[in-house]
C-alpha positions in Angstrom: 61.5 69.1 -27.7 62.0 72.7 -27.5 59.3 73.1 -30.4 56.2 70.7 -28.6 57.0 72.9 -25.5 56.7 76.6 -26.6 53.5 74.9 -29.0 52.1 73.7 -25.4 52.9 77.9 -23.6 51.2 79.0 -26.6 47.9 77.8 -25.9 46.1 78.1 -23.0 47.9 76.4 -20.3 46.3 75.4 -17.0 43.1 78.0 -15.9 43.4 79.9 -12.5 42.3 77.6 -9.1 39.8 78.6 -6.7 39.8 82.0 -5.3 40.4 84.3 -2.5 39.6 87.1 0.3 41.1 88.4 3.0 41.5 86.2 6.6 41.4 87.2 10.4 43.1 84.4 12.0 40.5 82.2 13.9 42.3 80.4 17.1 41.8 76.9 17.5 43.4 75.2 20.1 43.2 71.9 18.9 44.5 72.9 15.6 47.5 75.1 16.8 48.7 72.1 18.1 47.7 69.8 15.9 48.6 71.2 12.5 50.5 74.6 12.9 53.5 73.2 13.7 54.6 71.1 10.6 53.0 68.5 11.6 54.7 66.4 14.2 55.0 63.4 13.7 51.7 61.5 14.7 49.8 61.4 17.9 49.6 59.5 20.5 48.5 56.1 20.1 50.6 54.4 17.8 47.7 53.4 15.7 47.9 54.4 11.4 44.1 54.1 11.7 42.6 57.2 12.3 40.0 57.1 15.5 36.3 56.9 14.0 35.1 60.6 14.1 31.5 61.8 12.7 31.8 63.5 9.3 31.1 67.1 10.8 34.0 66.9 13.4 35.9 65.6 10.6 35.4 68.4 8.3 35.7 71.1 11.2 39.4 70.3 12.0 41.1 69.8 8.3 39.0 73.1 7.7 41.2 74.9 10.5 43.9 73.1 9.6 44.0 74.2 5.6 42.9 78.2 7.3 46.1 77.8 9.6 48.1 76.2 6.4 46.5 78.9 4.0 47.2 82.2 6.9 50.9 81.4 7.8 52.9 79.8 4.8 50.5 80.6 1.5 49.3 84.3 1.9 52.4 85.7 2.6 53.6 85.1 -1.2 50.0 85.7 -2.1 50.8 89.4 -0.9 54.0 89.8 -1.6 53.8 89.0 -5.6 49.8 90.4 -5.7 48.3 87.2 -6.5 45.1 88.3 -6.0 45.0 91.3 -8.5 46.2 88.5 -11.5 43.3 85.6 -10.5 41.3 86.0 -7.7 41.0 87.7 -4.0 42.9 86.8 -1.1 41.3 83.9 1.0 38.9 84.5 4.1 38.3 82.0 7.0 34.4 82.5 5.4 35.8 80.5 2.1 37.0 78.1 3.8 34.0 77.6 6.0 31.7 77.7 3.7 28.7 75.2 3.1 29.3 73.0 -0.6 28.0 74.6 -3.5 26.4 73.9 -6.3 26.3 76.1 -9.7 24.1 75.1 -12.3 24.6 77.1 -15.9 23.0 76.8 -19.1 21.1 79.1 -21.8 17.8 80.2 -21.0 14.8 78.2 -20.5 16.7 75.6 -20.3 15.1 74.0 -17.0 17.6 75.3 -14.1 15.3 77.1 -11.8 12.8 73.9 -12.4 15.5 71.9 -11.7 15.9 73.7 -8.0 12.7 73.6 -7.6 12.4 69.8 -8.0 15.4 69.4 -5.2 13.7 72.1 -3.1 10.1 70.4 -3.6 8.9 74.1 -3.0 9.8 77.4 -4.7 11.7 80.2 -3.1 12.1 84.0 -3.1 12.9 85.7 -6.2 11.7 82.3 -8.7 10.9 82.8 -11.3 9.8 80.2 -14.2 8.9 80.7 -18.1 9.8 79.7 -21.8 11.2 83.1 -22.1 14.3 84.1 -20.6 13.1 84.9 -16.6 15.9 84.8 -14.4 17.9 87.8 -14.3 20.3 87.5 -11.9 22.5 85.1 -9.8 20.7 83.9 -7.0 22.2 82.0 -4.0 20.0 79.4 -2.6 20.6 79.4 1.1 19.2 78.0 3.9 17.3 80.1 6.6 14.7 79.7 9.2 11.9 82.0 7.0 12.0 82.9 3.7 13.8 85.9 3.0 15.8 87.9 0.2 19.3 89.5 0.9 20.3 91.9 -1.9 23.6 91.6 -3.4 25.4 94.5 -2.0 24.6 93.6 1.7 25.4 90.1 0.7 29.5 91.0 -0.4 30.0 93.0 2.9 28.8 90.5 5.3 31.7 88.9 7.4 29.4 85.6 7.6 28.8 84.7 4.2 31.4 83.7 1.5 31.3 86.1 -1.1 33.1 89.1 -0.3 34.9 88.3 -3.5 32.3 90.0 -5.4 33.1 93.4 -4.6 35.7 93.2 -7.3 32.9 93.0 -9.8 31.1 96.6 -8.6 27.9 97.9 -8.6 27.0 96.6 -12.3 27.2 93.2 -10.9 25.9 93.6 -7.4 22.2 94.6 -8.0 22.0 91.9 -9.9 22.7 89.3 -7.4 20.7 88.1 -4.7 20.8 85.5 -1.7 17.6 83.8 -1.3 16.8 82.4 2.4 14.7 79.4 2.7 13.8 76.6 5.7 14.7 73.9 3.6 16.3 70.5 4.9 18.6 70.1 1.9 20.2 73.9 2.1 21.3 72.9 5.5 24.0 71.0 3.5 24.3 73.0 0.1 24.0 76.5 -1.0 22.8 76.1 -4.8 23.6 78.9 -7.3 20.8 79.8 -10.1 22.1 81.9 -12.6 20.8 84.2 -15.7 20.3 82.1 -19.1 23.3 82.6 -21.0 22.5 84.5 -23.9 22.3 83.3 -28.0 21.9 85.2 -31.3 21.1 88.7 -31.0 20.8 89.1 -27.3 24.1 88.2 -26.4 25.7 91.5 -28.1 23.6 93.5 -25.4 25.5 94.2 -22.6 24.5 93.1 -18.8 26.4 95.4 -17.1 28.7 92.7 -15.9 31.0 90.5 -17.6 29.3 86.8 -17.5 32.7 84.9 -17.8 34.0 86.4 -15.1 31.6 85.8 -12.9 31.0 82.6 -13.7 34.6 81.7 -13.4 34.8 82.6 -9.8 31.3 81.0 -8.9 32.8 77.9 -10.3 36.0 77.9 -8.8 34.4 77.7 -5.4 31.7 75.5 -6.4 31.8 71.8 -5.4 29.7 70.7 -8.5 28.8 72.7 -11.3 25.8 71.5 -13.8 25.8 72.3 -17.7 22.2 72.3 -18.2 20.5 71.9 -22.1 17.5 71.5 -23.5 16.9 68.3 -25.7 14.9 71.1 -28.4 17.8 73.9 -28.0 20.9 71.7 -28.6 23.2 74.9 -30.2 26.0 76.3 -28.3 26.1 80.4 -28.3 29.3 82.8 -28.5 28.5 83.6 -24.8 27.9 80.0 -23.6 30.8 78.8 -25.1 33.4 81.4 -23.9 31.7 80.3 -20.2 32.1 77.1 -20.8 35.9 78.0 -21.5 36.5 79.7 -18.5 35.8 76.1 -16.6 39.1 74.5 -17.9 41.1 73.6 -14.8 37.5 72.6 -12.9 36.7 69.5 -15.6 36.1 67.0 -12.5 33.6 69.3 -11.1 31.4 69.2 -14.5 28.3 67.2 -14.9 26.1 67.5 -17.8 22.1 67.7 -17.6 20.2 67.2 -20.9 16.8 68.0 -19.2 13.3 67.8 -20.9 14.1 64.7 -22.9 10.9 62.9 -22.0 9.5 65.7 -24.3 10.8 63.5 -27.8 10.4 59.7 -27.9 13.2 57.0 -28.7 14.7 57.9 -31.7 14.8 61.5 -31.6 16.8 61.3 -28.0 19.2 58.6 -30.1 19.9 61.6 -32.4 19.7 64.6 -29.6 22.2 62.5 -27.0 24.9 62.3 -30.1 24.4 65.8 -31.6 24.7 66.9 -27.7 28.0 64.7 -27.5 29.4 66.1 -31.2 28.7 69.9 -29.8 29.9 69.3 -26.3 33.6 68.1 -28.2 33.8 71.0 -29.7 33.7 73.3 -27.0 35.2 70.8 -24.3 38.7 70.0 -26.5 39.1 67.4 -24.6 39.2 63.7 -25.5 37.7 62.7 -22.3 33.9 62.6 -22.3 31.6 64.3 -19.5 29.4 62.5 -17.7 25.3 63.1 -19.0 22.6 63.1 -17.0 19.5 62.3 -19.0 16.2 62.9 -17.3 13.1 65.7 -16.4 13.8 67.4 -13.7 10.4 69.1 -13.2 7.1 68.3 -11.6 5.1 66.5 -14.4 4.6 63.5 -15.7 7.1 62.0 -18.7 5.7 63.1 -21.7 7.0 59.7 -23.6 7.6 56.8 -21.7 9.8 54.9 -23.5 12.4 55.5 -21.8 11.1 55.5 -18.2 13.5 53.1 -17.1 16.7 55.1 -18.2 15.4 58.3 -17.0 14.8 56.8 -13.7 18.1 55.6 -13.5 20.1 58.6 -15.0 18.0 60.6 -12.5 18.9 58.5 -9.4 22.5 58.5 -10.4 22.4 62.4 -10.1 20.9 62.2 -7.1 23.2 60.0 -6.3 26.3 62.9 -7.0 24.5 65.4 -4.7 23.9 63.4 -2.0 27.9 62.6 -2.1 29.1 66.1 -1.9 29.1 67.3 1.8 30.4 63.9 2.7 33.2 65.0 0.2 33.7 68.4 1.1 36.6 68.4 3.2 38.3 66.2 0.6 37.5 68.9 -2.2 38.8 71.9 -0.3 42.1 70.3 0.3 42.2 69.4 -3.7 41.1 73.4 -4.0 43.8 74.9 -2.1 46.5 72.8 -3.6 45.4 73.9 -6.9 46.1 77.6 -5.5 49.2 77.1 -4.0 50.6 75.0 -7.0 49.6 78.4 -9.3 50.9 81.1 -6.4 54.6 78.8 -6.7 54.5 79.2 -10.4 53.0 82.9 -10.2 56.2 83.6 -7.7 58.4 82.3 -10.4 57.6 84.1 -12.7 57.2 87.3 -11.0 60.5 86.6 -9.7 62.0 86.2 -13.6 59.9 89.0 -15.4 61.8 91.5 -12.2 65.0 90.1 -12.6 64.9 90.9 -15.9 64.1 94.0 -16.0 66.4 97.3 -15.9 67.2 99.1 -12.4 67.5 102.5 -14.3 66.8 103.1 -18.0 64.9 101.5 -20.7 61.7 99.9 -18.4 59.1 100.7 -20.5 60.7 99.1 -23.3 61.9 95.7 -21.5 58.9 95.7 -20.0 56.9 95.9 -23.4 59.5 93.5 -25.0 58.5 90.7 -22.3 54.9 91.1 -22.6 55.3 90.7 -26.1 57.8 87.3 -25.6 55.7 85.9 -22.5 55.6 82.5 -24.0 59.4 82.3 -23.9 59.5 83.5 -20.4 56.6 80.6 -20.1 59.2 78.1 -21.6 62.4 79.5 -19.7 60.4 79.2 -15.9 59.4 75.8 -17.0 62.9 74.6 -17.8 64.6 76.5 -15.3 62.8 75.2 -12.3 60.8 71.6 -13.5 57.7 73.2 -13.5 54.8 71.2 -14.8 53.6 73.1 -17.7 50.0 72.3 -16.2 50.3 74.4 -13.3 51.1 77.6 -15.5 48.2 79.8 -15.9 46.7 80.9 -19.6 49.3 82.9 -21.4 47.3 85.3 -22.7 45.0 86.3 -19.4 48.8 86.3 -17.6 49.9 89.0 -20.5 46.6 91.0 -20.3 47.3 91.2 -16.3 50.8 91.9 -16.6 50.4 94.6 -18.8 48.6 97.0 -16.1 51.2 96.4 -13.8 54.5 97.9 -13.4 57.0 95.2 -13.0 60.4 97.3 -11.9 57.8 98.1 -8.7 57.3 94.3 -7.7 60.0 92.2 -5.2 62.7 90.4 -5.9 62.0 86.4 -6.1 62.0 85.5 -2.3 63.0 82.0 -1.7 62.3 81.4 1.6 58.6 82.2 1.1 58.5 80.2 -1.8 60.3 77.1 -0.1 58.1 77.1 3.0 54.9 77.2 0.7 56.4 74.5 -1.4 56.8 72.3 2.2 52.7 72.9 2.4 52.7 70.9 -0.8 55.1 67.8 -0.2 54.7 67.6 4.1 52.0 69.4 5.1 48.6 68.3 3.3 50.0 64.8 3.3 50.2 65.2 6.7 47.0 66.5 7.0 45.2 63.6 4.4 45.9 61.7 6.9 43.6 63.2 9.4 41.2 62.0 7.2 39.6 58.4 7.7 40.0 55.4 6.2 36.6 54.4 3.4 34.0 53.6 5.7 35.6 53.9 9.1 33.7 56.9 10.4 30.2 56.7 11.0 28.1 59.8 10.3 24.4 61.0 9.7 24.6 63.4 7.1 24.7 61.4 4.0 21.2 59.9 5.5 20.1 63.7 6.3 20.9 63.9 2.5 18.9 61.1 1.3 16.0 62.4 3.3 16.2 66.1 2.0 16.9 65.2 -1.8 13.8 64.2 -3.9 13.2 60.1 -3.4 14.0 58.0 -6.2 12.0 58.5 -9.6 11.3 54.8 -9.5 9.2 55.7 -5.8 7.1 58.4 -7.9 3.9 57.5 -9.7 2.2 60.4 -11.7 -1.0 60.9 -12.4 -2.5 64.1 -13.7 -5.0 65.9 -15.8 -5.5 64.1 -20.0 -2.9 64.6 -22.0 -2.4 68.1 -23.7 -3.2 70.1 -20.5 -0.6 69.6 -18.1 1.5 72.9 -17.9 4.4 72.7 -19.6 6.0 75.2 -17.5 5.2 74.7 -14.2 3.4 78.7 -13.8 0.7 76.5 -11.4 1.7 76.1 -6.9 4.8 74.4 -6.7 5.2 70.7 -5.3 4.8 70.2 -1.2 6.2 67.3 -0.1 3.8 66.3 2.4 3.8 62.5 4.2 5.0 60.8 1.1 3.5 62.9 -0.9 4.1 65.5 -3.3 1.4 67.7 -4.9 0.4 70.3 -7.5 -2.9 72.2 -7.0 -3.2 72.5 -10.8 -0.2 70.2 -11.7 0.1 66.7 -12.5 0.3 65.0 -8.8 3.1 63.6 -7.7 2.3 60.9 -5.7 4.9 58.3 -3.6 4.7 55.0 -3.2 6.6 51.8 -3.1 8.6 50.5 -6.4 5.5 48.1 -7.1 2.5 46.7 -5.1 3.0 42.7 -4.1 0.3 41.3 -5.9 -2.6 40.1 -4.1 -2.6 37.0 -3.1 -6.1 34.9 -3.1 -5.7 31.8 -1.3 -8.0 28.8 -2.3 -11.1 28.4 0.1 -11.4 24.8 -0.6 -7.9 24.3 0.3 -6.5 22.9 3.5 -5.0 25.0 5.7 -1.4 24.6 7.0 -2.8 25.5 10.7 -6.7 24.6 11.6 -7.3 28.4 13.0 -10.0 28.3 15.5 -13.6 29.5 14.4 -14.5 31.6 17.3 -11.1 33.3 17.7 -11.8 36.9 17.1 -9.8 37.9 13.6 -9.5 41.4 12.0 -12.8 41.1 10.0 -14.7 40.6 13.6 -12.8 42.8 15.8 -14.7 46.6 16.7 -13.1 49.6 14.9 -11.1 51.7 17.1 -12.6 54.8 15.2 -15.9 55.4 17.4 -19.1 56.4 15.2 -18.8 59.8 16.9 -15.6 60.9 15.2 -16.3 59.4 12.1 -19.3 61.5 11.9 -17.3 64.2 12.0 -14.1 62.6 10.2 -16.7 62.2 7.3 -18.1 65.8 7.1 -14.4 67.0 6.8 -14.0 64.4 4.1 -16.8 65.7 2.0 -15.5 69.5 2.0 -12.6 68.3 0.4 -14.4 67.7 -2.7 -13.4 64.0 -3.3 -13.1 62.6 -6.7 -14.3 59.3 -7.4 -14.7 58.9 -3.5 -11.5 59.6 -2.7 -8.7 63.1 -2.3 -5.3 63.3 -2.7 -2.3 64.9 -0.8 -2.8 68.1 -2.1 -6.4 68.6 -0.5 -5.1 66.8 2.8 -1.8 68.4 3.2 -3.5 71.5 4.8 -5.8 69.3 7.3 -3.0 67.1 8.7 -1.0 70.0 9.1 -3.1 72.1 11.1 -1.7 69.2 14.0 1.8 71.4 13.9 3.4 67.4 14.0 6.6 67.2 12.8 6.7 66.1 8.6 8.3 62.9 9.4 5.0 61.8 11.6 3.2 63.2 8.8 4.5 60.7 6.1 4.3 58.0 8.6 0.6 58.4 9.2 0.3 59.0 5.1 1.9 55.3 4.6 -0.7 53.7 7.4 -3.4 55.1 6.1 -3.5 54.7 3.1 -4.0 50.9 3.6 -4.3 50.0 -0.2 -1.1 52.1 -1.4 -2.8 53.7 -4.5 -2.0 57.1 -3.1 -5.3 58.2 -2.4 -7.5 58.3 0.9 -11.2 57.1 0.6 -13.6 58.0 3.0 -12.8 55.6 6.0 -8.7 55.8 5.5 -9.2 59.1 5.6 -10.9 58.9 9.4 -8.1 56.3 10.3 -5.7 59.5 9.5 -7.8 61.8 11.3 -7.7 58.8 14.1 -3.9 58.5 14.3 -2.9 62.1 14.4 -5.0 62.5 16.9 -3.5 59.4 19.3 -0.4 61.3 18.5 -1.2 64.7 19.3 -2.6 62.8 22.4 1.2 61.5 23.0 0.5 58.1 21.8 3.5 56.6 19.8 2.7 55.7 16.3 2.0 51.6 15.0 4.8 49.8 13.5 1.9 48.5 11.0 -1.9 49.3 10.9 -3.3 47.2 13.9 -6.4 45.1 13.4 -8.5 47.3 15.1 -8.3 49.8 13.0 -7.9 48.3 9.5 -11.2 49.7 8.0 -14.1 47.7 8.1 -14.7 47.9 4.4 -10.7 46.7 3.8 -11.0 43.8 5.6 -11.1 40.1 4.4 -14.4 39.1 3.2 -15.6 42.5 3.4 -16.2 42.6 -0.1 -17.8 39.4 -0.2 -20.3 40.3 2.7 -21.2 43.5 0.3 -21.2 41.3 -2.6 -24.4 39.1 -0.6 -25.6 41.9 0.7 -26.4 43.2 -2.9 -27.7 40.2 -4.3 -29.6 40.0 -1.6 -31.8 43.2 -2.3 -31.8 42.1 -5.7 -33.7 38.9 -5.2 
């Protein structure tokens, strides 16, 4: 009834869609004819299957199409009723072309720069990483072919990046934003966003200089995932967090949840962390929907408690998972963007429209206009009934009144309907039309969700750590950060981080008394009798590299053989490859004579000489072949007797 309505326009409605700059038109000859003019009806070919198209073509060509959609039906009444000064800046061509992004937010200390770090496997310009609160400003992750740091000013006037919005936050804001370059695989797909710790207790009453929500709000309304990140120790919500938190109603499907750190407290205490977590997140959420949690350490050490290894490992491959996902579903999520907009600029040009009709043409303004404001919620309720709009697509009443108040409604246009009917055509012809440029679930081939896998940090269940006792790992990662070098990953002074398969196949010892399925002949040469293809020259030298790399127990790890192997200048990927050969027993470690068979096979391929499949006989080190150990075994007895 009339009661449940005006209860539902007085609280806050749906939250303001993704935002805006200005456009130049970009000219696309494919797309003028493809999608400017509403949409003919299909191509040639009479197929409904959409031709199989790799994923970057793909998203190239709805992209024009939602710029030319966007530019010629949607920014006129945009401009005409000032959308922009009520939510957010007109659109560019840059927002729409811009890479996916990901905006991680929590209070301080709370893990989000680790957790970049850990997708990066390196650190980047302008980290910064402590118990106290370090980060100071929003910092966009980018990729770049050197490292590099972009202040925020020069950042919000450059035509080629996306965030000329942020002009509208001044000076105060701008010096404290940054864009960090770095020659990362993974930013060739994403542009991550760290942010400053949201503030609790005392601190929050300090002003930044900036208003937090409002930034926030337009990070996440362009953002393609956006990552709540707590602390299983710091579980409380603050004033601050919570009235962020608020400001990303309307973008619910783009939340995750990250409780990070909770290999620091064993079984139990994560029982009664996961459901305090849950009881808080209700709270501030209002929603009887429940995120999606992430559970896991995103960092470089080893899990504290292990007793749940096996969920971590999974919670953490499930996120994984999610980012691997989102440039495949980038072109998907714009379109769901800008139909968010358009369905708030049709409601916004209603109510424009009303508030001006309404209003005086000579006397009395002020007052009317006053006497609105203070009634919005019945002009709320009146639009809706009026016109069947859903009351979802209405904007928060309050934010609409605060906005409304600084403008001068006798000054704004009467309600044009011929705008507003050719935007609502971009609704029910136009993206339909243009979903079904898209392809059908798995009938386009592309490489990028493989680049992905590549780029993102390998499953936990591939990582085995070992590192120094217990009680003097560091807890906050102030040691190098982790290179991921041929299926490895290493910390000078950190726990290592070392690759390898899910479990070793156990070894098998056959019976020497049994009979053999096949009589093998005696004098055929096997790989315990063939010569080694590493001549006693090189190993000589192989061996006095070896010993300057202060082995341990007979044996170095990634981090002392990452700067060796590299000095080659081969490509990573050959890198890992000779890594897996080498190390011919898999414990993640080279001794002595793997380490010359490395030293061998980057030289064959520095030499042009392709890389094994598998480790050939000839160069399976003598003292890892069968019966090797036995022949040392006889050998020692030997000199005993």
């Amino acid at each position: 009834g009339i009661e449940g309505e005006s209860q539902v326009f007085g609280l806050s409605l749906a939250p303001p869609p993704p935002p805006t700059v200005p456009l130049h038109p970009r000219k696309s000859a494919r797309v003028a004819g493809m999608y400017a003019p509403s949409f003919g009806a299909g191509s040639k070919g009479s197929s409904n299957v959409p031709e199989p198209a790799d994923a970057s073509v793909l998203f190239d060509s709805v992209t024009d199409g939602l710029k030319v959609l966007y530019r010629q039906k949607i920014r006129p009444v945009e401009e005409l009723y000032k959308f922009g000064e009520f939510y957010q800046p007109l659109m560019s061509d840059h927002d729409f072309d811009a890479k996916p992004m990901v905006l991680l937010l929590g209070q301080y200390s709370t893990g989000k720069t680790s957790f970049i770090r850990y997708l990066l496997g390196r650190d980047y310009p302008g980290m910064n990483i402590g118990p106290e609160p370090t980060t100071d400003r929003f910092i966009a992750v980018m990729h770049g072919t050197e490292e590099k740091v972009t202040p925020g000013n020069a950042l919000a006037v450059s035509a080629s990046m996306p965030f000329r919005g942020l002009e509208m936050f001044g000076n105060g804001f701008l010096t404290k934003f940054q864009g960090s370059q770095v020659p990362c695989p993974l930013l060739e797909y994403l542009t991550i966003i760290d942010t400053p710790g949201v503030l609790s207790g005392e601190k929050q009453r300090l002003s930044r200089g900036y208003n937090m929500v409002n930034v926030s709000e337009w990070f996440a309304s362009r953002a393609d995932l956006i990552l709540l990140l707590f602390d299983a120790h710091k579980l409380d919500i603050s004033d601050e967090f919570r009235a962020v938190v608020d400001a990303l109603r309307g973008h619910d499907d783009k939340v995750r949840v990250v409780l990070n750190k909770a290999d620091q407290i064993n079984a139990q205490q994560l029982m009664r962390v996961y459901g305090a977590l849950m009881w808080s997140l209700g709270k501030v959420f209002k929603s009887p929907e429940v995120c999606r949690v992430y559970i896991g350490s995103f960092w470089n050490q080893p899990f504290r408690f292990e007793d749940n290894k096996a969920l971590f490992e999974m919670e953490m491959a499930d996120l994984m998972r999610d980012l691997r996902d989102i440039p495949r579903n980038a072109a998907v999520r714009k379109v769901n963007e800008l139909v968010k907009r358009t369905r708030l600029a049709r409601v916004h040009a209603y109510l424009v429209g009303y508030l001006k009709k309404e209003m005086p043409s000579m006397f009395g303004k002020d007052k009317k206009q006053a006497l609105l404001v203070a009634n919005m919620e019945d002009v709320f309720l009146k639009v809706h009934r009026a016109h069947q709009l859903p009351v979802g697509d209405f904007p928060d009443v309050h934010k609409f009144k605060d906005s409304v108040s600084a403008h001068d409604l006798s000054k704004f246009p009467k309600f044009n309907k011929e705008l507003v009917e050719a935007m609502d055509l971009v609704l029910s012809r136009d993206i339909p039309k243009l979903m079904e440029q898209f392809p059908h679930e798995g009938h386009y081939k592309t490489g990028i969700q493989e680049k992905m896998i590549a780029a993102l940090p390998p499953p936990p269940s591939m990582l085995a750590l070992t590192g120094p006792s217990a009680g003097t790992g560091d807890l906050y990662g102030t040691a190098p950060p982790p290179n991921r070098v041929a299926m490895v990953a290493v910390e000078t002074a950190l726990p290592q981080l070392t690759m390898r398969p899910l479990a070793a196949p156990p070894t098998v010892v056959a019976d020497p008394w049994a009979e053999p399925a096949t009589e093998r002949n005696p004098f055929d040469e096997g790989p315990s009798s063939s010569a080694w293809a590493v001549s006693a020259t090189d190993k000589a030298k192989f061996d006095e590299i070896f010993r300057t790399l202060a082995p341990a127990g007979g044996k170095v790890g990634g981090a002392a053989v990452k700067p060796v192997l590299e000095k080659s200048n081969l490509p990573v990927e050959t890198l890992r490859r000779v890594w897996q050969l080498a190390d011919y027993d898999k414990d993640g470690q080279l001794d002595i004579d793997e380490f010359a068979v490395a030293m061998h096979l980057v030289r064959q391929q520095v030499a042009g000489k392709p890389l094994p499949a598998s480790l050939p006989a000839d160069l399976i080190p003598p003292s890892k072949r069968p019966g090797a150990a036995a022949a040392s075994s006889s050998s020692a007895v030997a000199e005993l007797e």
